[in-house]
C-alpha positions as CSV (number, residue, x, y, z in Angstrom):
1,X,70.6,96.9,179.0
2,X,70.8,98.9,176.0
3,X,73.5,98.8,173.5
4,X,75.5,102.0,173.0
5,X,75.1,103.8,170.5
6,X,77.5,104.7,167.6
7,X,81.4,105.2,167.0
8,X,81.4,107.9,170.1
9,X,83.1,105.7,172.9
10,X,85.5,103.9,170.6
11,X,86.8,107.4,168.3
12,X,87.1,109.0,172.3
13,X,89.1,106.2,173.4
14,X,91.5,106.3,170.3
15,X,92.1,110.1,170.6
16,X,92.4,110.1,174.7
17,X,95.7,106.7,174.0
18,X,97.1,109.2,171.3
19,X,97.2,112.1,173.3
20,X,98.2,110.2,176.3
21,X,100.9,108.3,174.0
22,X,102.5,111.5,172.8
23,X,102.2,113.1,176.1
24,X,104.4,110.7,177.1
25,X,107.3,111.9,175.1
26,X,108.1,114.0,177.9
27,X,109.0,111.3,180.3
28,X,110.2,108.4,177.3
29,X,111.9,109.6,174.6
30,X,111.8,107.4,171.1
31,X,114.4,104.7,171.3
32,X,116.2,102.6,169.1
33,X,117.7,98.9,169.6
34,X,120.0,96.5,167.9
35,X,116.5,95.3,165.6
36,X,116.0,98.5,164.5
37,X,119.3,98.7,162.5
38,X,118.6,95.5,161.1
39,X,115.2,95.3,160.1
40,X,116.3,99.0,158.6
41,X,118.9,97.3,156.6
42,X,117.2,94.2,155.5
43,X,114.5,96.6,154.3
44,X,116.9,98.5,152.3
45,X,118.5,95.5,151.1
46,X,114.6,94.7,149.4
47,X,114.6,97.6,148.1
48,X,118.1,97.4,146.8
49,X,117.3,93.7,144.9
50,X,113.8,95.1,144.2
51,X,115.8,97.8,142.1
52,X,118.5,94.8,140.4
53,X,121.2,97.0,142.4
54,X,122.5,94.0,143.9
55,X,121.3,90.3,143.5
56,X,119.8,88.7,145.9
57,X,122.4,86.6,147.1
58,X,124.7,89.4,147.9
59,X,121.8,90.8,149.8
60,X,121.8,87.9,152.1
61,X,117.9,87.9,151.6
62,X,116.4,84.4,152.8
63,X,119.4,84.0,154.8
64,X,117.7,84.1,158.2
65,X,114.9,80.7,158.1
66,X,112.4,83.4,159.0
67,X,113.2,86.4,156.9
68,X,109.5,86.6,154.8
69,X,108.0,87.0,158.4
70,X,110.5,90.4,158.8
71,X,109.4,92.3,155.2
72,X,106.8,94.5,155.9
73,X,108.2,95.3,159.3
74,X,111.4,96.0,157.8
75,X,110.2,97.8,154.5
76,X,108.0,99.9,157.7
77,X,110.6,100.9,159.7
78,X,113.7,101.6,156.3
79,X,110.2,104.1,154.7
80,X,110.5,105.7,158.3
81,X,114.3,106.2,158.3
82,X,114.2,107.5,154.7
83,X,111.4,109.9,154.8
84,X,112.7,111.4,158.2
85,X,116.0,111.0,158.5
86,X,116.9,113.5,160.5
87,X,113.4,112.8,163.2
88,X,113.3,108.6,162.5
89,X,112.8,107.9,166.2
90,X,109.9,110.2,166.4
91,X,108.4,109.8,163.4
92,X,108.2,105.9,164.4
93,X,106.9,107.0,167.6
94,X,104.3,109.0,166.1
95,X,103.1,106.2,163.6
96,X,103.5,103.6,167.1
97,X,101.0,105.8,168.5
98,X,98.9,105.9,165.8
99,X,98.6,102.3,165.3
100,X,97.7,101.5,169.2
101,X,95.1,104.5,168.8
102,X,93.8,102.3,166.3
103,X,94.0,99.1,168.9
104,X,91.9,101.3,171.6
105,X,89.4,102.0,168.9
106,X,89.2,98.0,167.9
107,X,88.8,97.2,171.3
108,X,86.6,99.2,172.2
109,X,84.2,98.3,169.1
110,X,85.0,94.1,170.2
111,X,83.6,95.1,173.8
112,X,80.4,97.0,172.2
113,X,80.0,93.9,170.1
114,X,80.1,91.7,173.3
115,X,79.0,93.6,176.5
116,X,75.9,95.8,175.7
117,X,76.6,98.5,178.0
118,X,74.1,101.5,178.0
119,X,75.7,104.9,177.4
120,X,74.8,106.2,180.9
121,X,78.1,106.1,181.9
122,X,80.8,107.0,178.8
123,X,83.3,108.3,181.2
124,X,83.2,105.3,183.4
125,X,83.2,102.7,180.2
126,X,86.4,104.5,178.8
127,X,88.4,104.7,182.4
128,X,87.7,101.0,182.4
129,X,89.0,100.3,178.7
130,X,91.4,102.6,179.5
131,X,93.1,100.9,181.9
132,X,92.8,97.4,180.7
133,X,95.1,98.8,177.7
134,X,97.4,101.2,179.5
135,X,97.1,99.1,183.5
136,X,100.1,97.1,182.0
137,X,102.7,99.8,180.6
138,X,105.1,97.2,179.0
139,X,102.5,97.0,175.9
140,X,102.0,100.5,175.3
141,X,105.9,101.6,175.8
142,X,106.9,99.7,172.8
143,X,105.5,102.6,171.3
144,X,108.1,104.6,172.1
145,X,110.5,102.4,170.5
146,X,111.8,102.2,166.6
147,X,110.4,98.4,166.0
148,X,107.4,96.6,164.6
149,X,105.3,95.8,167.8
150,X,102.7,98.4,167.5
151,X,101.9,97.5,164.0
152,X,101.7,93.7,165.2
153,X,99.8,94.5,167.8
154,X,97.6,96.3,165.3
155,X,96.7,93.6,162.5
156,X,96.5,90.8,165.6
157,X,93.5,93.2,167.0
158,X,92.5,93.4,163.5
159,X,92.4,89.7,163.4
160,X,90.8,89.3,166.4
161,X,88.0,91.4,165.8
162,X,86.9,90.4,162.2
163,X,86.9,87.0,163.9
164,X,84.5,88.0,166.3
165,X,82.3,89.7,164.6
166,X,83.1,86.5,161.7
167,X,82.0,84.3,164.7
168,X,78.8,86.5,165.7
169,X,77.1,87.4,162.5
170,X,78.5,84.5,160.1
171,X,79.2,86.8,156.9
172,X,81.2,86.4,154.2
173,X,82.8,89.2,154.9
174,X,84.1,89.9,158.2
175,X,85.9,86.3,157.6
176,X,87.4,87.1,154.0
177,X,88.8,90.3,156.6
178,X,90.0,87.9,159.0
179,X,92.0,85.9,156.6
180,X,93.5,89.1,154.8
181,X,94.4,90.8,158.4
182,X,96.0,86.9,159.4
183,X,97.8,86.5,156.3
184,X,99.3,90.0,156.2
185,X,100.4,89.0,160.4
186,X,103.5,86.7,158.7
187,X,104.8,89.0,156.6
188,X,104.9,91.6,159.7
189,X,106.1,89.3,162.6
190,X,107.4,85.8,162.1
191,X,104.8,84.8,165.2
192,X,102.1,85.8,162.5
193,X,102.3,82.5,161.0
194,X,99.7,81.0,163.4
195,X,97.2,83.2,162.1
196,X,96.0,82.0,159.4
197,X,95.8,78.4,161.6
198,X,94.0,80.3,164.5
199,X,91.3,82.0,161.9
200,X,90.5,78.1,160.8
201,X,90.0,77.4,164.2
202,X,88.0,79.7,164.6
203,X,85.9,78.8,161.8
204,X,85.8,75.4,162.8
205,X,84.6,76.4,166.3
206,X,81.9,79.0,165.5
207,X,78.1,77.8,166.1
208,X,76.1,77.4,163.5
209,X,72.0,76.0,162.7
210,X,73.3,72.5,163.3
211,X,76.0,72.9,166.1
212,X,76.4,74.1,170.0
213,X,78.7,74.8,172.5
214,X,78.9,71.2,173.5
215,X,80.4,70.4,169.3
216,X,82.7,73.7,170.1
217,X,84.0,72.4,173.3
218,X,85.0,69.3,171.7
219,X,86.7,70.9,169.5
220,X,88.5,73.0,171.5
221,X,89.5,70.1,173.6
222,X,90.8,68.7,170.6
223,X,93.1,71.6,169.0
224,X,94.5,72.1,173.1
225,X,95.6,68.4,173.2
226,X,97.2,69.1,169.7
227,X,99.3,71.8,170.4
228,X,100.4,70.5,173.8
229,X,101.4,67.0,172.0
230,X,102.9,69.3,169.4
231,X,104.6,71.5,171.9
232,X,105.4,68.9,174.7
233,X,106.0,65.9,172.5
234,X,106.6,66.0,169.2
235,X,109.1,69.0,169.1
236,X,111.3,67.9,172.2
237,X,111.7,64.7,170.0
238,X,112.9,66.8,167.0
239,X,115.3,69.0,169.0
240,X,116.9,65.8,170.5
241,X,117.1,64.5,167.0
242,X,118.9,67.5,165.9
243,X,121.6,68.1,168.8
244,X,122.1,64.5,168.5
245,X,123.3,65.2,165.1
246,X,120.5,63.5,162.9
247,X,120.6,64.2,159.0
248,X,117.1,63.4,158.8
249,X,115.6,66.5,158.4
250,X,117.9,67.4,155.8
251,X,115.4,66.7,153.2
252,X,113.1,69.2,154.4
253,X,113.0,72.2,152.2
254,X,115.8,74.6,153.1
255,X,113.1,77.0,154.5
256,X,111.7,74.4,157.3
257,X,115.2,72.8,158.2
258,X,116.4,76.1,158.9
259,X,113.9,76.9,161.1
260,X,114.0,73.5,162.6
261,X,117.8,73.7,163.3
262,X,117.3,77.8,164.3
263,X,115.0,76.2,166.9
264,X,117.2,73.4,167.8
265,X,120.1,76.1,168.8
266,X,118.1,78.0,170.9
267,X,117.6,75.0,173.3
268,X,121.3,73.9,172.9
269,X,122.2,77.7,174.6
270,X,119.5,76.4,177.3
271,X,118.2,79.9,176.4
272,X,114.9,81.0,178.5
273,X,114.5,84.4,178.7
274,X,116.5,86.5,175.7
275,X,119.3,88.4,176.7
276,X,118.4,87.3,180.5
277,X,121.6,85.0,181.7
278,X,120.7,84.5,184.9
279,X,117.2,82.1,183.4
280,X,119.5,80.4,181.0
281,X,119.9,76.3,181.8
282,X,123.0,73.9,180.9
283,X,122.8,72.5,177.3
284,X,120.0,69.5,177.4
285,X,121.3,65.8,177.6
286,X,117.8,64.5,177.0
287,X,114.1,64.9,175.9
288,X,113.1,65.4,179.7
289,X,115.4,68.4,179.8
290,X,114.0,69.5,176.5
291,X,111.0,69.4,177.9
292,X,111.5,71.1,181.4
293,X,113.4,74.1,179.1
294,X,109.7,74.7,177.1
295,X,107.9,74.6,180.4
296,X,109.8,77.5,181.7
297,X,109.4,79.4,178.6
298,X,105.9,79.1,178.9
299,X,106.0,79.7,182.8
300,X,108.2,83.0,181.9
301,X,105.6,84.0,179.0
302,X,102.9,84.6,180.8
303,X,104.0,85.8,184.3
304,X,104.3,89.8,183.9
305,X,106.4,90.1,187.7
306,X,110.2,89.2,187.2
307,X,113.0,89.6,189.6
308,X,114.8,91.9,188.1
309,X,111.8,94.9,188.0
310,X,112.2,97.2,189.8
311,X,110.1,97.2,193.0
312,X,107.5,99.3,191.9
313,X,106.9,98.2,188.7
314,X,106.0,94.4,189.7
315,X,103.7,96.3,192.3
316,X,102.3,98.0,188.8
317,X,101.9,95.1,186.8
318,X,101.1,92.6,189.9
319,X,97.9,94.8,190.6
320,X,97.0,94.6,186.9
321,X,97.3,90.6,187.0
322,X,95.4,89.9,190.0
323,X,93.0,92.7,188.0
324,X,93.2,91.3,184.6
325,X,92.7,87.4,185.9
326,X,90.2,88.1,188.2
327,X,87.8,90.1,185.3
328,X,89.2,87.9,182.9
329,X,87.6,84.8,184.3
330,X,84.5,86.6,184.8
331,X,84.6,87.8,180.9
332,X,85.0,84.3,180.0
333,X,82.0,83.2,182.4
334,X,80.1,86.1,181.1
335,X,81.3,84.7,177.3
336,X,80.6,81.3,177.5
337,X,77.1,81.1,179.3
338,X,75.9,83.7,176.5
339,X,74.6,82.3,173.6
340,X,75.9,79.9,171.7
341,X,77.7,82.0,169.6
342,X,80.0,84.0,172.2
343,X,80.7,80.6,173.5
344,X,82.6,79.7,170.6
345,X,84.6,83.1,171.0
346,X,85.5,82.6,174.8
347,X,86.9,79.0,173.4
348,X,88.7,80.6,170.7
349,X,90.5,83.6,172.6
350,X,91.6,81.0,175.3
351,X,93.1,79.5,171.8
352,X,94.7,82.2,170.8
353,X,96.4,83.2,174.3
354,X,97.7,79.6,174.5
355,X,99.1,78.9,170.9
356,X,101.2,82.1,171.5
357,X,102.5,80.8,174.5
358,X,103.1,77.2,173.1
359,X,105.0,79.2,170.2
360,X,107.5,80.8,172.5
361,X,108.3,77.5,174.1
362,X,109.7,76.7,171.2
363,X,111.9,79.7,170.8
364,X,112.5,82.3,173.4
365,X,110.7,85.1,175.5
366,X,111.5,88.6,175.7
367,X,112.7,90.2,178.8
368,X,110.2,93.1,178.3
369,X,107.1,91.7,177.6
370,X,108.3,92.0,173.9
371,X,106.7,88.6,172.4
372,X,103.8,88.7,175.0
373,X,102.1,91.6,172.3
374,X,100.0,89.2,170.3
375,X,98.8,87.5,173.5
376,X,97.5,90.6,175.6
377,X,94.4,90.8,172.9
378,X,92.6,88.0,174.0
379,X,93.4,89.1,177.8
380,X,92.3,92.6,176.6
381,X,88.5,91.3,175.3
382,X,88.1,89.0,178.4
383,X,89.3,91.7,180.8
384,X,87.4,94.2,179.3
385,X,84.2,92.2,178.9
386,X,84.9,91.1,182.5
387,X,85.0,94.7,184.0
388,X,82.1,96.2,181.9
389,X,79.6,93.6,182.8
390,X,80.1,94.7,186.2
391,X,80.0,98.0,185.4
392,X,76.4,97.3,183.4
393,X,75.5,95.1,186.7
394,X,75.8,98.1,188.8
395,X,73.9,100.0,186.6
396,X,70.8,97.9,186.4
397,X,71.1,97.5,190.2
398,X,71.1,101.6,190.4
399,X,67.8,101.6,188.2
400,X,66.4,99.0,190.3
401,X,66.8,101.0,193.2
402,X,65.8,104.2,191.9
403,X,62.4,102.1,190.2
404,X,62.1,101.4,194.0
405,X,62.3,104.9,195.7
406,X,60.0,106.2,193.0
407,X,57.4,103.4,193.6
408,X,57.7,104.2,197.7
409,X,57.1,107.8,196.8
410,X,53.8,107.1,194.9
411,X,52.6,105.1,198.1
């Protein structure tokens, strides 16, 4: 198959999810929640300290353990509410859609880096990118909210994708991207902080003249048996430490014992699901119950149906994960008995899809598929990759045929 050709299919793509993004300001208007006011605030209290109108201290900056991780979003969304203040909601909205425009056109450009798909069939290649970023709606409505998901979503894919091509072509370059788009994640999200860790893995796991897929398996094996001893092991036995009323961590610097003790609280509320009750547990007693609360974090993380959706949105998003696993599975297949190099980057996105979920096990997961952001990318490239290999499939098998009629005709 022949590669396609240019920027068309991507620049198409990021103009059809703007237009369809703004359409949809006639069904969801811009919202705001209890976030917005506060990153607002926190951003105008940078601003205020930034100016020596008020020290620091009064500010309150750095009291919340993961405050660095909310500046940008916060200076973001206070630029918004000062520029527009009459129109905030939909000037966020518009910049929301902007930023996943920018996400269609990354993805798009990942899957023209990985699936050589000829440019027979545009239309068909955009329906099915298309709906690999729109088949779930609870990514794309956070556009429609005042917050900081769509730019997150934004630098991960920009992550992601410097990786890739980082991971493909080896240059300088597209990993000195990677590394800028992962260390700006942090200061955007708090959950940005694994960025900069997942970029080293992937630099660790990319082929090279003197290494395989058999050296990147390894590897892989490795970094998953870390993070589930990290996640399953280590940190219950921290937690338990901490409710138990340990002093040991108290010469940690004040940054990581805050966080530590931020983390500790959430399992001592048995909290699952944020703002969700009816998941919450009784307080843990020991490191088993610790344990069990992390598991159902991770089983809530990645499970898009939920009891209280309505009846036809789990139909929605349970057509999309039957969808989305089935071509994912495929996209990884397709991935990983490439070359060696796409190998590496099936290994990697499973990475990156996991350490998100082993994150949220040790805090909490949003009711609305909130947190889950970061994670759809990787989803979103095996999905995609998935889909249009069988759309490439078909195609060769429609030339083969048509080879065949023409040769019958001649005889």
């Amino acid at each position: 198959m022949k590669r396609a050709a240019g920027p068309g299919i991507p620049v198409l793509a990021a103009l059809v999810s703007l237009v369809l993004l703004l359409a949809g300001l006639t069904v969801f208007p811009p919202r705001s929640g209890l976030d917005t006011h506060r990153f607002v605030e926190f951003g105008q209290s940078l601003v205020d300290a930034y100016r020596g109108e008020c020290p620091a201290a009064d500010c309150a900056i750095g009291a919340d353990p993961m405050y660095p991780g909310y500046i940008v979003s916060s200076l973001y969304l206070r630029s918004i509410s000062a520029a527009f203040p009459g129109s905030a909601l939909l000037a966020a909205t518009v910049f929301n859609a902007l930023f996943f425009a920018a996400v269609a056109f990354i993805m798009f450009n990942a899957w023209q880096r990985l699936v050589p798909v000829s440019g027979e069939r545009p239309f068909a290649v955009l329906a099915i990118g298309l709906y690999v970023l729109f088949g779930l709606p609870d990514v794309a409505l956070w556009s429609y909210w005042m917050l900081s998901e769509s730019l997150f979503l934004f630098v991960v894919s920009g992550c992601v994708y410097w990786v890739i091509r980082a991971m493909l072509f080896a240059t300088p370059t597209a990993w000195s991207a990677a590394f800028v788009f992962a260390a700006c994640g942090f200061f955007v999200r708090p959950t940005g902080i694994v960025l900069v860790p997942l970029v080293l893995a992937a630099f660790f796991l990319s082929a090279d003249d003197r290494a395989d897929r058999s050296r990147a398996l390894r590897r892989f094996a490795a970094f998953v048996a870390a993070g589930l001893v990290a996640t399953f092991v280590v940190a219950p036995l921290v937690v338990y430490l901490v409710l138990s009323g340990s002093d040991m961590f108290a010469a940690l610097p004040v940054f990581l014992e805050r966080l530590v003790r931020q983390a500790a609280w959430f399992f001592s509320e048995g909290w699952i699901v944020a703002d969700q009750p009816a998941t919450y547990v009784e307080k843990p007693e020991t490191v088993f119950d610790i344990v069990f609360i992390s598991l159902r974090r991770v089983a809530y993380y990645y499970l898009p149906v939920k009891s209280s959706f309505s009846l036809l949105h789990n139909v929605i998003n349970a057509v999309y994960l039957v969808v989305a696993a089935g071509a994912g599975v495929l996209g990884f297949r397709t991935l990983y008995r490439g070359n060696d190099r796409t190998a590496s980057i099936a290994l990697w996105l499973v990475l990156v899809a996991l350490c998100y979920g082993l994150l949220h096990a040790l805090t909490i997961v949003s009711y609305e598929w909130r947190y889950q952001v970061p994670a759809m990318v990787p989803v979103w490239i095996f999905a995609g990759v998935g889909l249009l290999t069988c759309l490439g499939r078909g195609q060769e098998d429609d030339v083969a045929r048509a080879n065949g009629s023409s040769c019958r005709s001649r005889d």
